[in-house]
N, CA, C and O atoms as a Tripos MOL2 file, in Angstrom:
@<TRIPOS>MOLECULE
protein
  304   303    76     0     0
PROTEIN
NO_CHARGES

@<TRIPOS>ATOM
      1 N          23.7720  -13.6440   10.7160 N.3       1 UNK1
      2 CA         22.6700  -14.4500   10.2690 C.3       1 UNK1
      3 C          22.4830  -14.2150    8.7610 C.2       1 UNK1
      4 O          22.4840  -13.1100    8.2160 O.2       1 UNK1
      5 N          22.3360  -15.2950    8.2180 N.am      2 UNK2
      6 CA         22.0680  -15.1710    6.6110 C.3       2 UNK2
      7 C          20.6210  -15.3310    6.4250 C.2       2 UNK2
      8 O          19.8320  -15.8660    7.2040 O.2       2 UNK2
      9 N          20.3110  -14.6330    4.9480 N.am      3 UNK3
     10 CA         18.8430  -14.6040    4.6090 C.3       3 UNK3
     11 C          18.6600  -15.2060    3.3870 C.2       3 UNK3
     12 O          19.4090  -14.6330    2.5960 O.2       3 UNK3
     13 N          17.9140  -16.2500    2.7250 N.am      4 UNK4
     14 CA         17.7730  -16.0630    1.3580 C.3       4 UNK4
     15 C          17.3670  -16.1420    0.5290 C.2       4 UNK4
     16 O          16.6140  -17.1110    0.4410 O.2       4 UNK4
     17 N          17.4800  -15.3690   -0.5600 N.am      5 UNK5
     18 CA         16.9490  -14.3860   -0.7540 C.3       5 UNK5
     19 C          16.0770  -15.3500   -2.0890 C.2       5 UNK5
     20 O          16.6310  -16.3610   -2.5220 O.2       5 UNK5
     21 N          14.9670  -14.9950   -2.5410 N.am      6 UNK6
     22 CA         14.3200  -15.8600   -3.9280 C.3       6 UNK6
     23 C          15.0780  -16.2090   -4.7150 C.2       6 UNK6
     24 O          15.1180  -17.3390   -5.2000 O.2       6 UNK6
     25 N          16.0170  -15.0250   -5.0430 N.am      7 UNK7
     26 CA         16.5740  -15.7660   -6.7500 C.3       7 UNK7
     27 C          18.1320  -16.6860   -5.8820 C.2       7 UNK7
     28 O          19.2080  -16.4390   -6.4270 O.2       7 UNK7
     29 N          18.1780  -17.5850   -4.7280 N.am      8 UNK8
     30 CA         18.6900  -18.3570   -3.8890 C.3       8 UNK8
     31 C          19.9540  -17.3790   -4.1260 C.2       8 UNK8
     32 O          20.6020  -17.9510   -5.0020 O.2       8 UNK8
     33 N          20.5130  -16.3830   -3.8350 N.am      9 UNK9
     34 CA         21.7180  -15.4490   -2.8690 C.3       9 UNK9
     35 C          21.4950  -15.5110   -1.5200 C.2       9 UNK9
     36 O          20.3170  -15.4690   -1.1650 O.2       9 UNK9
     37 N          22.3630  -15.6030   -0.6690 N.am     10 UNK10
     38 CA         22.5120  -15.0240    0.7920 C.3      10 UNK10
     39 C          22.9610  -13.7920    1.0630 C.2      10 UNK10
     40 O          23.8940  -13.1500    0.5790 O.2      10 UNK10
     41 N          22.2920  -13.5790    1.7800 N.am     11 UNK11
     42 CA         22.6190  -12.0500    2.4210 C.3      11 UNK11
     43 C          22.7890  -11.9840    4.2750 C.2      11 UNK11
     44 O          22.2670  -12.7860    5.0500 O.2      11 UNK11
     45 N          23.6980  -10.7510    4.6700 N.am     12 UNK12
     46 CA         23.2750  -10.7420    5.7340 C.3      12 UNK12
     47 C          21.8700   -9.8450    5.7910 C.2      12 UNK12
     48 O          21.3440   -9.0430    5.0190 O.2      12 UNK12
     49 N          21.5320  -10.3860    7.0960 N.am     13 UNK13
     50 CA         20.2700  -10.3550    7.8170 C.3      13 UNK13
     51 C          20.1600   -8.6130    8.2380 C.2      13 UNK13
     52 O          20.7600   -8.3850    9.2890 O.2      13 UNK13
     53 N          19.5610   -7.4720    7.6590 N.am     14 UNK14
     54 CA         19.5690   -6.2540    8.1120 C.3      14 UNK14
     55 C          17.8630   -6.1560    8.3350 C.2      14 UNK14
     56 O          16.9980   -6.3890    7.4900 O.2      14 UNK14
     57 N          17.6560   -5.6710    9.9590 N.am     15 UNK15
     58 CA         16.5110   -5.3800   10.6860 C.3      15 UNK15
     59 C          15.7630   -4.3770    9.8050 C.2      15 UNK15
     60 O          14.6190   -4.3660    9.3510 O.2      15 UNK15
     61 N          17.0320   -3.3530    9.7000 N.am     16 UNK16
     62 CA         16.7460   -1.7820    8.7210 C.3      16 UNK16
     63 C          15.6670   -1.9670    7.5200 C.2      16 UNK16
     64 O          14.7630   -1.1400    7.4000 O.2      16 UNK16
     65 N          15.7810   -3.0600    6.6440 N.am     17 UNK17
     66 CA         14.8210   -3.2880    6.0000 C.3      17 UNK17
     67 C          13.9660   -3.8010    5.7080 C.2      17 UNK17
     68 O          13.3740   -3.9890    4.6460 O.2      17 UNK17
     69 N          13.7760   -4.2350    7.2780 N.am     18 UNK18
     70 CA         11.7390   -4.4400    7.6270 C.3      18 UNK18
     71 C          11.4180   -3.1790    8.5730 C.2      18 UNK18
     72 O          10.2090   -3.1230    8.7940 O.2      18 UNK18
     73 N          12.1700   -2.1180    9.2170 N.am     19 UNK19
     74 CA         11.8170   -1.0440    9.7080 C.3      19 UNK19
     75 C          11.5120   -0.3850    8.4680 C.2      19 UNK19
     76 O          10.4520    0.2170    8.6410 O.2      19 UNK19
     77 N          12.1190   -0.1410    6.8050 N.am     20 UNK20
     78 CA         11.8330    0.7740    5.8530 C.3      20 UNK20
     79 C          10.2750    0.2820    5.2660 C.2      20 UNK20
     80 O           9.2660    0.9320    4.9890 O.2      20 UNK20
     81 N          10.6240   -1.3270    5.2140 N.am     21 UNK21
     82 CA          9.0160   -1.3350    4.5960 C.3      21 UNK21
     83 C           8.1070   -1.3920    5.3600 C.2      21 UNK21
     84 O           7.0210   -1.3840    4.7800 O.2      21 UNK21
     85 N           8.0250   -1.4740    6.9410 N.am     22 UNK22
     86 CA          6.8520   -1.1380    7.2460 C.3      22 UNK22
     87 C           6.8390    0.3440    7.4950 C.2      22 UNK22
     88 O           5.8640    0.4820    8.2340 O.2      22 UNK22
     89 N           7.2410    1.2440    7.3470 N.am     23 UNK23
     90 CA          7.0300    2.8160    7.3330 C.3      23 UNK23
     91 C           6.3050    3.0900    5.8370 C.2      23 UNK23
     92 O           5.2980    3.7730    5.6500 O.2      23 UNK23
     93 N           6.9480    2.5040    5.0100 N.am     24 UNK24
     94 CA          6.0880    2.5960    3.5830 C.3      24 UNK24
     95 C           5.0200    1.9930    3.3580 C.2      24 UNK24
     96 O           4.3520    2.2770    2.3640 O.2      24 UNK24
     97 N           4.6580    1.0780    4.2010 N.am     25 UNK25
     98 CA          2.7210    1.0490    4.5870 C.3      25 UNK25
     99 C           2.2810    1.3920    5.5790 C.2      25 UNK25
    100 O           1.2780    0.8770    6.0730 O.2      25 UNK25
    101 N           3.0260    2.4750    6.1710 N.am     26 UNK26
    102 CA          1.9040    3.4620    6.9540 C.3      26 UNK26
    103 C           2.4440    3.0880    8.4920 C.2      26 UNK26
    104 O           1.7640    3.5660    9.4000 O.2      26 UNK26
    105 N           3.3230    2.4720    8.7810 N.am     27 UNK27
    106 CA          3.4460    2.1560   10.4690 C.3      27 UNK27
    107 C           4.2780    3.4810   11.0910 C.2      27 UNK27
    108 O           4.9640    4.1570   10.3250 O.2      27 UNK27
    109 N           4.2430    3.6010   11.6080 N.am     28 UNK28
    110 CA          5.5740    4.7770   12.8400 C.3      28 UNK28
    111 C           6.1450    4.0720   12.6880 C.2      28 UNK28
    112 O           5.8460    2.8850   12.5570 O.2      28 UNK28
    113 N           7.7530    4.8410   12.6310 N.am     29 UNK29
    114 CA          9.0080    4.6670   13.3040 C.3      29 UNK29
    115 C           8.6360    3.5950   14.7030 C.2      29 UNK29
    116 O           9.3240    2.5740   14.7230 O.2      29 UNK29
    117 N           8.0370    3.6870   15.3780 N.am     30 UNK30
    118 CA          7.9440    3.0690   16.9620 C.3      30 UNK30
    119 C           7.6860    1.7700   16.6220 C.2      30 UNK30
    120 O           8.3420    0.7380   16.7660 O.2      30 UNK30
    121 N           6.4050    2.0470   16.0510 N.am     31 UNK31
    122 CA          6.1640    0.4170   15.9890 C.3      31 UNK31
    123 C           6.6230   -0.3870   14.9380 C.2      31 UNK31
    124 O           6.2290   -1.5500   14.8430 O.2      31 UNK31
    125 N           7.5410    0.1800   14.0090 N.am     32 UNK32
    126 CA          8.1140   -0.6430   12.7230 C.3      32 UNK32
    127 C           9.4900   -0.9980   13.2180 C.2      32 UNK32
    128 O          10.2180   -1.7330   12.5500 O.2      32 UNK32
    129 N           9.9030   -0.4390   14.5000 N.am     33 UNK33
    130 CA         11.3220   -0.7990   15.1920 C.3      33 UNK33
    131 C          10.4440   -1.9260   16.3550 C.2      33 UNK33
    132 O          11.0800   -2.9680   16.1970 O.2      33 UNK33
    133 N           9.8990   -2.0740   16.8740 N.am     34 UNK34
    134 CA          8.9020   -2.7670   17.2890 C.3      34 UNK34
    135 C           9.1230   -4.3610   16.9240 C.2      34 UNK34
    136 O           9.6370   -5.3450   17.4560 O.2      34 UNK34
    137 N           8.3610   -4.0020   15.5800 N.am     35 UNK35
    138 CA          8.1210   -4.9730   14.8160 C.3      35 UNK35
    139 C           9.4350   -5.8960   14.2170 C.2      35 UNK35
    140 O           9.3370   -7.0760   13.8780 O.2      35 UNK35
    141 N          10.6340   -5.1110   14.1690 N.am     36 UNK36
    142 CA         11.5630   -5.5090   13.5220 C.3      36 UNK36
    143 C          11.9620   -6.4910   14.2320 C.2      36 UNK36
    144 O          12.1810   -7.6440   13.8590 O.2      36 UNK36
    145 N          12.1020   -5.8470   15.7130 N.am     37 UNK37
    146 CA         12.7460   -6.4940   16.8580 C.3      37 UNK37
    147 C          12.5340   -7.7370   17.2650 C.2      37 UNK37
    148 O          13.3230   -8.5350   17.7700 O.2      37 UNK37
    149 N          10.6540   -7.9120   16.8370 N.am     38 UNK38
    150 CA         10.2880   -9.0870   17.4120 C.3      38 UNK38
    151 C          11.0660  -10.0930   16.4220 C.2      38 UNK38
    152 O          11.7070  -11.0580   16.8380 O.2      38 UNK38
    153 N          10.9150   -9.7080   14.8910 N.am     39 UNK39
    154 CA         11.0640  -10.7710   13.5420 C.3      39 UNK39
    155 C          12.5470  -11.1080   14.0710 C.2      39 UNK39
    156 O          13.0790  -12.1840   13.7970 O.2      39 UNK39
    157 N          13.1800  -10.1210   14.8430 N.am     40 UNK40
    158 CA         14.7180  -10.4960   14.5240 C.3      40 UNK40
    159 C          14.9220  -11.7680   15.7430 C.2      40 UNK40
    160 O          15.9530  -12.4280   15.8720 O.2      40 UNK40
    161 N          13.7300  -11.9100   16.5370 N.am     41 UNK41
    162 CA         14.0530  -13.0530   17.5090 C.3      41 UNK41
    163 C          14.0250  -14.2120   16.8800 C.2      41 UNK41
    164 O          14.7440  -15.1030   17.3330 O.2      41 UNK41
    165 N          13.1820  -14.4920   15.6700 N.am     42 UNK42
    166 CA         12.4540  -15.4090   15.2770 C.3      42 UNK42
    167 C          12.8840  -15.9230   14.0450 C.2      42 UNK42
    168 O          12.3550  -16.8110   13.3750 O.2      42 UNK42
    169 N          14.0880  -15.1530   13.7720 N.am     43 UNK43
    170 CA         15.0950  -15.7010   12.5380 C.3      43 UNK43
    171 C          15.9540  -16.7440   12.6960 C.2      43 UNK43
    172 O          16.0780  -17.1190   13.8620 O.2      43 UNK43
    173 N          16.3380  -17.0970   12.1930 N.am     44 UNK44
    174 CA         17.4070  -18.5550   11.8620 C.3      44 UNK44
    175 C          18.3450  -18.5450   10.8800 C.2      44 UNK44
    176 O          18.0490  -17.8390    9.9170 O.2      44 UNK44
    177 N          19.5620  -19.2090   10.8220 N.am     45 UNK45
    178 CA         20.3850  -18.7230    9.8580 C.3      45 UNK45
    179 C          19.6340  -19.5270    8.7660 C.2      45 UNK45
    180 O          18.9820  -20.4880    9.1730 O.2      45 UNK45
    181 N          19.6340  -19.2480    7.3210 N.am     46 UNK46
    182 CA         19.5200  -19.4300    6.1720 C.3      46 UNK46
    183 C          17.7730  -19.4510    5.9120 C.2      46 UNK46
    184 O          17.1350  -20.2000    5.1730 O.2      46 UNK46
    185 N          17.2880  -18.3640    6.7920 N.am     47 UNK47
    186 CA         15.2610  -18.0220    6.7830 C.3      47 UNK47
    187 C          15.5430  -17.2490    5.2350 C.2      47 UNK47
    188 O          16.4290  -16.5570    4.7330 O.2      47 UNK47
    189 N          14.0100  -17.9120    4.7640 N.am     48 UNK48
    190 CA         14.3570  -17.1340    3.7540 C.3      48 UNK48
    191 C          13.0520  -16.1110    3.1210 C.2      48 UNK48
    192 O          11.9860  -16.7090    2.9770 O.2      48 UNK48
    193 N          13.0620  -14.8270    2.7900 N.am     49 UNK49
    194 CA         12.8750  -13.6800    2.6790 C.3      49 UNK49
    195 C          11.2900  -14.1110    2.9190 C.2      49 UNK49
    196 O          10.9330  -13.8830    4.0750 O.2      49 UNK49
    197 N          10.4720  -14.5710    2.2400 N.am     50 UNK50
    198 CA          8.7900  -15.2320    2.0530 C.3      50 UNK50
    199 C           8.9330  -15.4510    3.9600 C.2      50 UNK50
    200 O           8.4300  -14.7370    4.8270 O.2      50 UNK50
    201 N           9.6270  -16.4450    4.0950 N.am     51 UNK51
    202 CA          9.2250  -16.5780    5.8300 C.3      51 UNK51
    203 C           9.7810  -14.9820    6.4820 C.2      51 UNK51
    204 O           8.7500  -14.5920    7.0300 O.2      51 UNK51
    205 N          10.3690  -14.3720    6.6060 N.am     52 UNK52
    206 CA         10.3970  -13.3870    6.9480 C.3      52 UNK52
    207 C           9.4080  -12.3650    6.6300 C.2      52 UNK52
    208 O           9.5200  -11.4380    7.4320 O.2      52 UNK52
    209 N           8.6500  -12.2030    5.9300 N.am     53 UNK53
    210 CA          7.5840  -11.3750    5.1780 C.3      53 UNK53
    211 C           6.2400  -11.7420    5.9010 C.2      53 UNK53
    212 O           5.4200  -10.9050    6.2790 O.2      53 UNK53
    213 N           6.0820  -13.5200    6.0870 N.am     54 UNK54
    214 CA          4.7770  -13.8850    7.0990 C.3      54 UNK54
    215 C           4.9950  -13.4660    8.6150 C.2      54 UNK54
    216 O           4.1690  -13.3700    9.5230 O.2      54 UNK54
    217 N           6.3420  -13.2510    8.6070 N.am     55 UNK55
    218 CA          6.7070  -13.0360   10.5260 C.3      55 UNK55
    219 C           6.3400  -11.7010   10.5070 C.2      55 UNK55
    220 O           5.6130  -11.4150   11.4580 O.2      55 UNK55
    221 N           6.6250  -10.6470    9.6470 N.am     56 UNK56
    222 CA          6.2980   -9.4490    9.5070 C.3      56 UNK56
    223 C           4.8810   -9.1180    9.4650 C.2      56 UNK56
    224 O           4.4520   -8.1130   10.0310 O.2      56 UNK56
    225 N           3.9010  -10.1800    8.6100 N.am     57 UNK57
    226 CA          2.4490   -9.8020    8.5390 C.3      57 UNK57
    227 C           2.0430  -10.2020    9.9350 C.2      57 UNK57
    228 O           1.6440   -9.3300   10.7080 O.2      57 UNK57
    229 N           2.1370  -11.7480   10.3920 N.am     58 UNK58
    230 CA          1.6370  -12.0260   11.2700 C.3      58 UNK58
    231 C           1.8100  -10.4500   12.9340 C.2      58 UNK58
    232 O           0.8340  -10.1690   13.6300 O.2      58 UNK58
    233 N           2.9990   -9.8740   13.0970 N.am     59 UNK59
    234 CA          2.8110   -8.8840   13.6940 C.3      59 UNK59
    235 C           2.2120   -7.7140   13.6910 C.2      59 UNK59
    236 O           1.8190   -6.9850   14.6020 O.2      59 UNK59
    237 N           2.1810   -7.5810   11.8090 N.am     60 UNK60
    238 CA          1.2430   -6.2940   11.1630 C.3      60 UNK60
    239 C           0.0910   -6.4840   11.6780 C.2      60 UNK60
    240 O          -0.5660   -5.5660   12.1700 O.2      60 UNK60
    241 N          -0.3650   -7.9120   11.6200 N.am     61 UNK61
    242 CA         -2.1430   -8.0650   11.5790 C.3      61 UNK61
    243 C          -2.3980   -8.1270   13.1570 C.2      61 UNK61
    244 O          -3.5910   -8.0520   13.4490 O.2      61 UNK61
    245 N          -1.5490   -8.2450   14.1880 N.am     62 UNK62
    246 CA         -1.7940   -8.5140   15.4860 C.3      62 UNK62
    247 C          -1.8120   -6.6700   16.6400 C.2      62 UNK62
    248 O          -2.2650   -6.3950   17.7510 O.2      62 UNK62
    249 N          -1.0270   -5.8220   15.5150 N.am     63 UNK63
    250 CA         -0.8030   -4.4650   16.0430 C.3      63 UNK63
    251 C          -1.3500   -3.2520   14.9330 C.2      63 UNK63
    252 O          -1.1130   -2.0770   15.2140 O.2      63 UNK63
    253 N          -1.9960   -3.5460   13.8270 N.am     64 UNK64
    254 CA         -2.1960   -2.7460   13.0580 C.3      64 UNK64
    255 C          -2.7360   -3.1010   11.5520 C.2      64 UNK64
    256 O          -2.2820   -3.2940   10.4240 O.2      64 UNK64
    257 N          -3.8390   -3.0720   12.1600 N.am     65 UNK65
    258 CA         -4.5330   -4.1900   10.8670 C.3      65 UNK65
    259 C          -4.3420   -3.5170    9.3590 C.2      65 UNK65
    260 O          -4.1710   -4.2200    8.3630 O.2      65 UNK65
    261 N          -4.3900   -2.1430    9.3200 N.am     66 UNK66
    262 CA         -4.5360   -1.4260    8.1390 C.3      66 UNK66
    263 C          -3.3240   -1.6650    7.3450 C.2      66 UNK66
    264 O          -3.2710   -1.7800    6.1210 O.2      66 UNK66
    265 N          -1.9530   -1.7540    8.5390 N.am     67 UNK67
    266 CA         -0.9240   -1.8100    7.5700 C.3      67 UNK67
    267 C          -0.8820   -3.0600    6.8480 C.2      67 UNK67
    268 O          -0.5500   -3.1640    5.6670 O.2      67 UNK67
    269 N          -1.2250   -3.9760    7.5860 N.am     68 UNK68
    270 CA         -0.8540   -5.2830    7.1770 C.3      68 UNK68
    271 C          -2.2110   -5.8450    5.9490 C.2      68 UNK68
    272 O          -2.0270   -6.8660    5.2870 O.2      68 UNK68
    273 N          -3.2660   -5.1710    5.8330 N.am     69 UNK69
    274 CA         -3.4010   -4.7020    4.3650 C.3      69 UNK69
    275 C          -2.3970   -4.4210    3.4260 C.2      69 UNK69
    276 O          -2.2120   -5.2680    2.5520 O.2      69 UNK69
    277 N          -1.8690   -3.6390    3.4260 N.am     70 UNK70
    278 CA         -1.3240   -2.6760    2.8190 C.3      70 UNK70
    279 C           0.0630   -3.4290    2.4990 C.2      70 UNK70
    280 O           0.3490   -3.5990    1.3140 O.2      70 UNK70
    281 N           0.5410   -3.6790    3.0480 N.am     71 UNK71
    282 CA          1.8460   -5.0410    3.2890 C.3      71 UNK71
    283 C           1.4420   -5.8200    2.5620 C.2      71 UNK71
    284 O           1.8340   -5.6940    1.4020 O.2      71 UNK71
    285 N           0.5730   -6.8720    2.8400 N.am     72 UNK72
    286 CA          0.1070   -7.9640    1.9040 C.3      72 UNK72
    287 C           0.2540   -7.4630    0.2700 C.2      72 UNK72
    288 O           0.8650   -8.1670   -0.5340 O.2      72 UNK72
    289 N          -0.4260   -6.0610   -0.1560 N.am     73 UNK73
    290 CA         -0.0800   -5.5510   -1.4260 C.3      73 UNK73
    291 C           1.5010   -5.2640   -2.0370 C.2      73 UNK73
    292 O           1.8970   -5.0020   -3.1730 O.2      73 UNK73
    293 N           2.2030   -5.4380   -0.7380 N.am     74 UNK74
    294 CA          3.0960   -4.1310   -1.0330 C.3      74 UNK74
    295 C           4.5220   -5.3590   -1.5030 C.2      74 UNK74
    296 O           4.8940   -6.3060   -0.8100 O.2      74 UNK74
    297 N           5.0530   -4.9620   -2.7910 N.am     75 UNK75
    298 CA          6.0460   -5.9090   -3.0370 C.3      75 UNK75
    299 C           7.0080   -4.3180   -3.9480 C.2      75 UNK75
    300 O           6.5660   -3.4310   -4.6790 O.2      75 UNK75
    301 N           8.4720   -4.6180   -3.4020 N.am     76 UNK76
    302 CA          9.8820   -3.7910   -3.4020 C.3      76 UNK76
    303 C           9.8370   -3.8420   -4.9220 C.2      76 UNK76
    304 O          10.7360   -3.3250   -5.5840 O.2      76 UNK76
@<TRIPOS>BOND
     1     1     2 1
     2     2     3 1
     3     3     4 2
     4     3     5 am
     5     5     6 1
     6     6     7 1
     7     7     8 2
     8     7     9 am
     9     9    10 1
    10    10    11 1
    11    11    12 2
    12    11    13 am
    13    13    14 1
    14    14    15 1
    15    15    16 2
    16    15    17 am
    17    17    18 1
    18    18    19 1
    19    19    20 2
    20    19    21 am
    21    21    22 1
    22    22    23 1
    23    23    24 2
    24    23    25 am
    25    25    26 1
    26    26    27 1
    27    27    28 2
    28    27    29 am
    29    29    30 1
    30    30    31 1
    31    31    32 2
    32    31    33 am
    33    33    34 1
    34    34    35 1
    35    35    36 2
    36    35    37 am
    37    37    38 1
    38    38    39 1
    39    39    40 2
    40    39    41 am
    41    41    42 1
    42    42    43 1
    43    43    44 2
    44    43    45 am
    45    45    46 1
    46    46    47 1
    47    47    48 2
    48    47    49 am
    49    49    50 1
    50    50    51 1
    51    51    52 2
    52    51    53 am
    53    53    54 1
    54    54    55 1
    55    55    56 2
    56    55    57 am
    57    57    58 1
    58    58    59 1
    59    59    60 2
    60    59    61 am
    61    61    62 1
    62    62    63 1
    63    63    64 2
    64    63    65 am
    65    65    66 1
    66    66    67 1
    67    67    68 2
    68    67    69 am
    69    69    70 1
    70    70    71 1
    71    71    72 2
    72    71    73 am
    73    73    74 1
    74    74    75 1
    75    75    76 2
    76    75    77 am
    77    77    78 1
    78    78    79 1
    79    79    80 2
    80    79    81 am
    81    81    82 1
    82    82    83 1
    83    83    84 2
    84    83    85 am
    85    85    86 1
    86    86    87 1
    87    87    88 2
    88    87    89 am
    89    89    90 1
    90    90    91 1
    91    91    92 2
    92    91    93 am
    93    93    94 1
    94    94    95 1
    95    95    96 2
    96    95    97 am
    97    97    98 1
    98    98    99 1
    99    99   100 2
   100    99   101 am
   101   101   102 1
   102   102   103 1
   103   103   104 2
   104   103   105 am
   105   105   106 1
   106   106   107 1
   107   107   108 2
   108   107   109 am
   109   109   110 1
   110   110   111 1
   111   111   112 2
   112   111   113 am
   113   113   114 1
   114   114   115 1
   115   115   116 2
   116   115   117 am
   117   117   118 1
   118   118   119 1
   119   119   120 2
   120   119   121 am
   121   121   122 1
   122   122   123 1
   123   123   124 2
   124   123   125 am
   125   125   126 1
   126   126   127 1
   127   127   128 2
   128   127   129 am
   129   129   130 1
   130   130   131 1
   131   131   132 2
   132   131   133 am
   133   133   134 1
   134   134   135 1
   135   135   136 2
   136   135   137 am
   137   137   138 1
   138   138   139 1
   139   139   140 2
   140   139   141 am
   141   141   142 1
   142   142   143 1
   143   143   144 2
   144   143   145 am
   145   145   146 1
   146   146   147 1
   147   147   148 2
   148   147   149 am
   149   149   150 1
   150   150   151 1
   151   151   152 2
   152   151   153 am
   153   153   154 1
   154   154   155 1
   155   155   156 2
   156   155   157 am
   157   157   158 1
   158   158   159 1
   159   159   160 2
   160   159   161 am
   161   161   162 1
   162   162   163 1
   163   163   164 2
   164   163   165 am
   165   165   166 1
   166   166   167 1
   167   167   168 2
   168   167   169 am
   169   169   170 1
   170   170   171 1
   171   171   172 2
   172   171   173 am
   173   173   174 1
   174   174   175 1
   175   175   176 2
   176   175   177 am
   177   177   178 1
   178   178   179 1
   179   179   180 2
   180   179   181 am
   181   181   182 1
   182   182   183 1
   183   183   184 2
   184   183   185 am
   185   185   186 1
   186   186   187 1
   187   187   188 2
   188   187   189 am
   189   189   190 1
   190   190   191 1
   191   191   192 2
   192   191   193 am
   193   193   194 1
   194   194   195 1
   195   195   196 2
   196   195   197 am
   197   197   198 1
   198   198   199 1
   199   199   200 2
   200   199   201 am
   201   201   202 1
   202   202   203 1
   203   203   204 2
   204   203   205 am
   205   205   206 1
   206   206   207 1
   207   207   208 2
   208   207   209 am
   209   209   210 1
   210   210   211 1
   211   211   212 2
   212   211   213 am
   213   213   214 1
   214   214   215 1
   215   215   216 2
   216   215   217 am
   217   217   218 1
   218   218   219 1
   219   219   220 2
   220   219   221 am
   221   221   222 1
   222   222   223 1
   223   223   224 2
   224   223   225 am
   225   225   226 1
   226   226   227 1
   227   227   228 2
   228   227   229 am
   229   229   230 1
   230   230   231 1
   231   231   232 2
   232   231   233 am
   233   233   234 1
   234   234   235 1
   235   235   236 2
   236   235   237 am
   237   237   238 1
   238   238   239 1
   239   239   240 2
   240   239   241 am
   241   241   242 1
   242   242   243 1
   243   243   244 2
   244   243   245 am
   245   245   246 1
   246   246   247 1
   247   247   248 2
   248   247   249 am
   249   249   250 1
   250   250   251 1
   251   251   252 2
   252   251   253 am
   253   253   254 1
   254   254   255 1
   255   255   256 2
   256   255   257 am
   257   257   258 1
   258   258   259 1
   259   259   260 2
   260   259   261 am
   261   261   262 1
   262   262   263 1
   263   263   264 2
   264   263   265 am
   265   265   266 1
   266   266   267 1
   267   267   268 2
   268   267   269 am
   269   269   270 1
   270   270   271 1
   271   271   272 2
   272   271   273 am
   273   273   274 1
   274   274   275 1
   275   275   276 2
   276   275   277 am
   277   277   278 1
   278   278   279 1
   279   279   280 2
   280   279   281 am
   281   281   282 1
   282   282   283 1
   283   283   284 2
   284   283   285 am
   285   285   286 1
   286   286   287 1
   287   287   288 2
   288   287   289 am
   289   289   290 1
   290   290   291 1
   291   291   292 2
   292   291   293 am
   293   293   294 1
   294   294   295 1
   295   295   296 2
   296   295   297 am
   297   297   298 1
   298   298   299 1
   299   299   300 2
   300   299   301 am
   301   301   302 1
   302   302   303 1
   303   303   304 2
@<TRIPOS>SUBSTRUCTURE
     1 UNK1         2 RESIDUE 1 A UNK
     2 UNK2         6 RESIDUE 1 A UNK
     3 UNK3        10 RESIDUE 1 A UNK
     4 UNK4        14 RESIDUE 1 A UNK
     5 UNK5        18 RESIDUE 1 A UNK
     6 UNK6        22 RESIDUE 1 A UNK
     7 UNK7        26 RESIDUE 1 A UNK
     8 UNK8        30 RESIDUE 1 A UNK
     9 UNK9        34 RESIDUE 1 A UNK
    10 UNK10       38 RESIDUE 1 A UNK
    11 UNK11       42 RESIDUE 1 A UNK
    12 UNK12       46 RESIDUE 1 A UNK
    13 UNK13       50 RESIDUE 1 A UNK
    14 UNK14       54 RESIDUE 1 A UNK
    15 UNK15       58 RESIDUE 1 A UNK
    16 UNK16       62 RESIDUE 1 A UNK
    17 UNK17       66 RESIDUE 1 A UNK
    18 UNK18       70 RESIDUE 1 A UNK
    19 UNK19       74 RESIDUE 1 A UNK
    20 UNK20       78 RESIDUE 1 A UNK
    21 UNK21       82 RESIDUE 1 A UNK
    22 UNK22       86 RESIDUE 1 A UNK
    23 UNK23       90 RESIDUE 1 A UNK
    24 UNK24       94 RESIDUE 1 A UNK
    25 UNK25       98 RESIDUE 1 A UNK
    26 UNK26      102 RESIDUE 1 A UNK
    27 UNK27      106 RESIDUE 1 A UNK
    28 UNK28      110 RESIDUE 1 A UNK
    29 UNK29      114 RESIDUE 1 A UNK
    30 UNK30      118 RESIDUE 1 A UNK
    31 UNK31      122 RESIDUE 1 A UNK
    32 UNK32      126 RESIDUE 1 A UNK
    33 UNK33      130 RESIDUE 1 A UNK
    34 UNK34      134 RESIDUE 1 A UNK
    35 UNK35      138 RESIDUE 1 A UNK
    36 UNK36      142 RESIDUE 1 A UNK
    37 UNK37      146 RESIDUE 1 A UNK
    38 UNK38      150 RESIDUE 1 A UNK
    39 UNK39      154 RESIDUE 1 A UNK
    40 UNK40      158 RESIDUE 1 A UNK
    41 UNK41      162 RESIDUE 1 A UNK
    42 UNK42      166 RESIDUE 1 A UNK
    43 UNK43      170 RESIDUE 1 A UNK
    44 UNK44      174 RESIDUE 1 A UNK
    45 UNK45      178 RESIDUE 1 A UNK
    46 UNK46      182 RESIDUE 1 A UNK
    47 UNK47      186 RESIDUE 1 A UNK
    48 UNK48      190 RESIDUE 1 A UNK
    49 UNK49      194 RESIDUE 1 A UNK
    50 UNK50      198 RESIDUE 1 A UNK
    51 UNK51      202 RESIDUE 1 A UNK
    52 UNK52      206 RESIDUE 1 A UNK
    53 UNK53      210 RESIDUE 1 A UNK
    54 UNK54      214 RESIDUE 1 A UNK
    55 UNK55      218 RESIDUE 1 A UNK
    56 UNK56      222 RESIDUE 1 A UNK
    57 UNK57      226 RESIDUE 1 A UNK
    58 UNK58      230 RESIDUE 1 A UNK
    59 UNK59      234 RESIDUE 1 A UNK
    60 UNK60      238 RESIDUE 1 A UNK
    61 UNK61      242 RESIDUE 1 A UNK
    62 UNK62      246 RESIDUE 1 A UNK
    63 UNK63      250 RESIDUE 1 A UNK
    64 UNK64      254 RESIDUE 1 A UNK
    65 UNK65      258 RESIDUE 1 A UNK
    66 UNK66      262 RESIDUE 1 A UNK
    67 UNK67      266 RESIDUE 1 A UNK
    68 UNK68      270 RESIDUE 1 A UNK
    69 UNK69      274 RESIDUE 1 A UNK
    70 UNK70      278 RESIDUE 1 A UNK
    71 UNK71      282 RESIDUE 1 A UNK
    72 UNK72      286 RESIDUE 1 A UNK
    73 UNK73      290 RESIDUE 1 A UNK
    74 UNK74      294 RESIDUE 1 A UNK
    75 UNK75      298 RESIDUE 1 A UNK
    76 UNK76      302 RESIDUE 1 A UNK
């Protein structure tokens, strides 16, 4: 699955780094593998990074409101 990316590159699609950034606003390991799992149902080839980021909040804000504060701030 390809992703892509703002400055328009494709990439493949790695889960690993929506498990890293939600640990860096505060989620567990559990539920940031969780979380990954669901986004990874809900991908499509050529999603691109912004829609992946709302699939990520929309689960932040439904399991953990604080992070998804914290997410909304939080840019790589």
């Amino acid at each position: 699955m390809k992703v892509k990316k703002r400055d328009g590159k494709l990439e493949n699609f790695d889960k690993n780094k929506i498990i890293r950034c939600c640990k860096r606003v505060g989620v567990k390991e559990g539920l940031a593998n969780d979380i990954a799992n669901v986004v990874e149902t809900e991908i499509y080839d050529g999603i691109t990074t912004t829609q992946i980021r709302a699939f990520v909040l929309k689960e932040l804000e439904r399991k953990n409101s604080k992070a998804a504060v914290n997410f909304r701030n939080y840019r790589k």
